[in-house]
C-alpha positions as CSV (number, residue, x, y, z in Angstrom):
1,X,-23.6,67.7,-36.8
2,X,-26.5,67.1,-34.8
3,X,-26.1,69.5,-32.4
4,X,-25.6,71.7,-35.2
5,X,-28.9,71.3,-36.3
6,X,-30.6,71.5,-33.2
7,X,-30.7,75.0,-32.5
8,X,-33.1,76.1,-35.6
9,X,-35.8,73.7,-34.6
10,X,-37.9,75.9,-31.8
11,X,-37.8,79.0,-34.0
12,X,-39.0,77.1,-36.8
13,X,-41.4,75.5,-34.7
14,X,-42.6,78.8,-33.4
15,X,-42.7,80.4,-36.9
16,X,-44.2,77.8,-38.3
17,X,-47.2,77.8,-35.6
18,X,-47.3,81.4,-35.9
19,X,-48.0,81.4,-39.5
20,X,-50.8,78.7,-38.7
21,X,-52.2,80.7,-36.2
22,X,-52.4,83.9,-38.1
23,X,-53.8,82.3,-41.2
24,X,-56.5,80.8,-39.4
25,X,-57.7,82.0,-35.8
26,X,-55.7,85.6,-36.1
27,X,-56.6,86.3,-39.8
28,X,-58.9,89.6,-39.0
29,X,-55.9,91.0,-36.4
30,X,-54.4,93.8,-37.0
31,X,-51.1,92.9,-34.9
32,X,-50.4,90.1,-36.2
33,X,-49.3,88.6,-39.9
34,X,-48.2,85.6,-41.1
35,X,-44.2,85.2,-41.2
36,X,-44.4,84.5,-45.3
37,X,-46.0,88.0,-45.3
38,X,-43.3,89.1,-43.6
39,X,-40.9,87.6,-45.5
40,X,-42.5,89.2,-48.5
41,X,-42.2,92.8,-46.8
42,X,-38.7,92.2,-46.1
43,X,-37.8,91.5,-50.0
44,X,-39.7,94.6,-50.4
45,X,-38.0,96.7,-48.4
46,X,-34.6,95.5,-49.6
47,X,-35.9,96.1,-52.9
48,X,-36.9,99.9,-52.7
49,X,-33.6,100.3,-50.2
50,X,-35.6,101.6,-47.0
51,X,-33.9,98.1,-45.5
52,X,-30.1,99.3,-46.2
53,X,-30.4,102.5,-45.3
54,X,-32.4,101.8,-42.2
55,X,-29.6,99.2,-41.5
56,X,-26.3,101.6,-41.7
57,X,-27.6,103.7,-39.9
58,X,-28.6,102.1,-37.0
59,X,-25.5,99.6,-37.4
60,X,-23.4,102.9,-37.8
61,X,-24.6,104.9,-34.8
62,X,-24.0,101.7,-32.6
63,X,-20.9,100.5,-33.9
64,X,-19.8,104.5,-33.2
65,X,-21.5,104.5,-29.9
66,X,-19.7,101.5,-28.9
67,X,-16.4,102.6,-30.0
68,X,-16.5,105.8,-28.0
69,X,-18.1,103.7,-24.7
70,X,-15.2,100.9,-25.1
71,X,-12.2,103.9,-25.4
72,X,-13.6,105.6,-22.6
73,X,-14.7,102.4,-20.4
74,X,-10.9,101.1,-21.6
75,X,-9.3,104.1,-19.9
76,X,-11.1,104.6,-16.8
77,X,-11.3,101.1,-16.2
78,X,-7.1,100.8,-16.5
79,X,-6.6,104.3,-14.2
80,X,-9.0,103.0,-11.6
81,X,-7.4,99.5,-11.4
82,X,-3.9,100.9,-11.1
83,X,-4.5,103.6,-9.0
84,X,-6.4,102.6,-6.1
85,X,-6.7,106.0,-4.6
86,X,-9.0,107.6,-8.0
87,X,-10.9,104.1,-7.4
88,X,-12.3,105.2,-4.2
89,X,-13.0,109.0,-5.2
90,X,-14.8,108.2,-7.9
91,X,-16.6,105.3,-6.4
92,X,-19.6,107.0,-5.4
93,X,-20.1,108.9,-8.8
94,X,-20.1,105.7,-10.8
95,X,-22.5,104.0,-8.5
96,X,-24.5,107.1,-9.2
97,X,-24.3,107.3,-12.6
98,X,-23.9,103.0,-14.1
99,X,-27.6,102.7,-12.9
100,X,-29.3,104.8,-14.8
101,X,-31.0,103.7,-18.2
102,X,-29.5,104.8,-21.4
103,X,-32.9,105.9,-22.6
104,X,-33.4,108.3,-19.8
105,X,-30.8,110.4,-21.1
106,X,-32.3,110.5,-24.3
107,X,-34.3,113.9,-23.5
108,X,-31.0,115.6,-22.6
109,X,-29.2,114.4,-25.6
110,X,-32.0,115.6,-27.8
111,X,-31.3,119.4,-26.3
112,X,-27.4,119.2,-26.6
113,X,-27.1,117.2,-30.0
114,X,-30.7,117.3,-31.6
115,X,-31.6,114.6,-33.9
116,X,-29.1,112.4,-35.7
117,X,-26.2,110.2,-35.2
118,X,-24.3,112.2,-32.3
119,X,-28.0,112.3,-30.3
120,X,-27.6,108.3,-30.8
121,X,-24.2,107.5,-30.2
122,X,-24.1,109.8,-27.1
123,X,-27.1,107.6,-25.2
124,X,-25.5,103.8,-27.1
125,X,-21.8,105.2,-25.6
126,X,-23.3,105.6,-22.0
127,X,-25.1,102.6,-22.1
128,X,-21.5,100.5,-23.6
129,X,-19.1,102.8,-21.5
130,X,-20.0,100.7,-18.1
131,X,-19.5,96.9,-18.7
132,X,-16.2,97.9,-19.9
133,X,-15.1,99.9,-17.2
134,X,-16.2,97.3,-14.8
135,X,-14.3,94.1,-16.2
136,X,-10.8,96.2,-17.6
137,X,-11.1,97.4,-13.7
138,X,-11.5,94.1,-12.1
139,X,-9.0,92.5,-14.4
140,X,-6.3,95.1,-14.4
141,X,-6.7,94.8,-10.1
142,X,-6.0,91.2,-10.9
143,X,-2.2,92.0,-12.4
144,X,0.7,90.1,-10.5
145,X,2.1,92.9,-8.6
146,X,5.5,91.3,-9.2
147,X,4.7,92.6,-12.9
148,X,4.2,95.8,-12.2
149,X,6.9,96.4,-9.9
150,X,9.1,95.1,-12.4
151,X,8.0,97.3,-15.4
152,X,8.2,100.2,-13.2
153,X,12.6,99.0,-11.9
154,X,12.4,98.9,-16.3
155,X,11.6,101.7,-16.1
156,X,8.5,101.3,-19.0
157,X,7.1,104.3,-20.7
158,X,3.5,104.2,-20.3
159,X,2.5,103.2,-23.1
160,X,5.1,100.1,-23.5
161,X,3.6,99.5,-19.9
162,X,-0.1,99.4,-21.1
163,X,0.5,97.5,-24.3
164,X,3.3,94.7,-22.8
165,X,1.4,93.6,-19.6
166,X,-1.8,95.9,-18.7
167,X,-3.5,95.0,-22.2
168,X,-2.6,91.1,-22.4
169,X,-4.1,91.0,-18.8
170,X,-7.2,92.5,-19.6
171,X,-7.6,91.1,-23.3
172,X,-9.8,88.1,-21.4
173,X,-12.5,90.0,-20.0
174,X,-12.8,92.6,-23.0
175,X,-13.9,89.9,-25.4
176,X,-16.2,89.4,-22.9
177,X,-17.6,93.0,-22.9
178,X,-17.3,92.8,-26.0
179,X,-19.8,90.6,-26.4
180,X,-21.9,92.2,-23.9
181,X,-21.7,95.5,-25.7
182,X,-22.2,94.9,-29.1
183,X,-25.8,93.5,-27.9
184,X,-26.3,96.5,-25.3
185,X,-25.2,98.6,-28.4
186,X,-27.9,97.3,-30.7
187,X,-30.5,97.1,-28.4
188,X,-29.9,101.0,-26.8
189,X,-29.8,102.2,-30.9
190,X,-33.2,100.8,-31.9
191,X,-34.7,101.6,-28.8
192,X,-33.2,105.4,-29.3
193,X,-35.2,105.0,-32.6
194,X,-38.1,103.7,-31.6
195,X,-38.7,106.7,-28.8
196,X,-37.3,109.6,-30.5
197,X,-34.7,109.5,-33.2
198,X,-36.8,109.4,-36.5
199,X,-33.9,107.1,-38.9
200,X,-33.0,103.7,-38.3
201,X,-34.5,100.4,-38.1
202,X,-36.5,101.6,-34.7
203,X,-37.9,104.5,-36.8
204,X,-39.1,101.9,-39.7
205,X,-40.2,99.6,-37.2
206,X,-42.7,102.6,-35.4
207,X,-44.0,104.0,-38.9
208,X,-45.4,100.1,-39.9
209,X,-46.8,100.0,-36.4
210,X,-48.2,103.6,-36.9
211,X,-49.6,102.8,-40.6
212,X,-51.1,99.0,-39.6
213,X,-48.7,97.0,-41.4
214,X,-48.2,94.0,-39.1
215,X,-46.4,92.1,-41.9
216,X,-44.0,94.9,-42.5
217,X,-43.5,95.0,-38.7
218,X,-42.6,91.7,-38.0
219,X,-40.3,91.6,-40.9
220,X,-37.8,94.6,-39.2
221,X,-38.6,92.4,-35.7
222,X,-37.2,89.5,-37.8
223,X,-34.6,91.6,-39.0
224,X,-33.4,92.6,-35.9
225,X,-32.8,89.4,-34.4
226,X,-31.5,88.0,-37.7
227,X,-28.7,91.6,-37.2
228,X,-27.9,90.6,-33.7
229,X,-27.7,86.6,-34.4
230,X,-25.3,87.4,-36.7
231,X,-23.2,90.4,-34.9
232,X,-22.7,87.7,-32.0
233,X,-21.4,85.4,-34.3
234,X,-18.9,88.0,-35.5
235,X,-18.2,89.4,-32.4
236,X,-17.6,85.4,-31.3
237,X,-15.3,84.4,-34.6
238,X,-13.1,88.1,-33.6
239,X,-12.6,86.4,-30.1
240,X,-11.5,82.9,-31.3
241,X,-9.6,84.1,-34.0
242,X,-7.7,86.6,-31.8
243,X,-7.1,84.7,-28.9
244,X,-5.5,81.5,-31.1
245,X,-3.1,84.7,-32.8
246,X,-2.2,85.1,-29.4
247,X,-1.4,81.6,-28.1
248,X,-4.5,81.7,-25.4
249,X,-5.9,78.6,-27.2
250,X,-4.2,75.7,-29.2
């Protein structure tokens, strides 16, 4: 229980010392507020709706975003780990393409989708698409080979292949991109937002910036981390829960 309660004590420190700070040396700035202002702002924007509506979307686009990059880093990553040959043809293209930021893509999106949720999920997708590949690879290179030798004297469809011994062996490492890209997901949607996509939290967060209201401001920057506190704890409870359905834990 004690441990418990140790991990709110620093932010409420901070928060605390913030709202000292801004009542009393930063009371003329115009970047900072107090976090009971903030607080305050928040309430008001879940009361005239600008808070859901600035949260589905942005939750929507990256949840979409992230399905799309998993499918897509699910697949490649499973042909590439069985078939050693495509792994070293396409080598050089992935090492091309995994480094470059999400966000630089974000002018080329804008010409092929415009503005809007495909614009959005297209960037979040290739921004998700690579820490799957990368661990579904490395785990499925990791199989017994005993297992798929056997599957193939079975003579295994495919798809009872995948699903009876590709899947279970690669289950691991997806919770733990997973976790990886439901945070990559967030972070690559309210950035899109911020730079060009005018909905979402990223969008709120640039007009209170752009019409001085610190308070408001800090209250979506509160928001945010308050979304991605409790999207890891999701994403977390999804792992335990699945792995104890499937015997990995007692």
């Amino acid at each position: 229980m004690t441990d418990r309660w140790q991990g709110p004590v620093l932010p409420t420190v901070l928060l605390a010392g913030l709202e000292v700070f801004a009542r009393t040396a930063g009371q003329h700035s115009d970047a900072l507020a107090p976090p009971s202002a903030a607080l305050r702002a928040l309430m008001g924007a879940v009361a005239d709706g600008s808070l859901l509506a600035a949260t589905g979307f942005t939750l929507g686009s990256a949840a979409l975003g992230l399905l799309v990059g998993g499918l897509a880093g699910l697949a490649l990553g499973t042909v590439l780990g069985l078939w050693r040959q495509a792994a070293s043809v396409s080598f050089l293209t992935i090492e091309v393409l995994r480094p470059i930021p999400s966000v630089a893509l974000i002018p080329l999106a804008m010409l092929i989708f415009g503005f809007g949720v495909t614009m959005e999920t297209s960037v979040v997708a290739f921004a998700t698409v690579w820490p799957v590949l990368v661990l579904a690879q490395a785990a499925v290179r990791q199989i017994e080979p005993r297992l798929l030798e056997v599957s193939a004297a079975l003579q295994l469809k495919p798809r009872d292949r995948f699903l009876k011994i590709v899947l279970p062996a690669v289950l691991p490492r997806l919770f733990v991109a997973l976790r990886l890209g439901v945070a990559i997901a967030l972070m690559v949607a309210v950035t899109v937002e911020i730079a060009a996509n005018p909905y979402g939290i990223g969008y709120a967060l640039m007009l209170s910036q752009q019409s001085l209201n610190p308070a408001l401001m800090l209250a979506w920057l509160l928001w945010i981390g308050a979304l991605g506190l409790g999207i890891n704890a999701a994403a977390g409870a999804l792992q335990q829960g699945l792995a104890r359905r499937m015997g990995a834990w007692p």
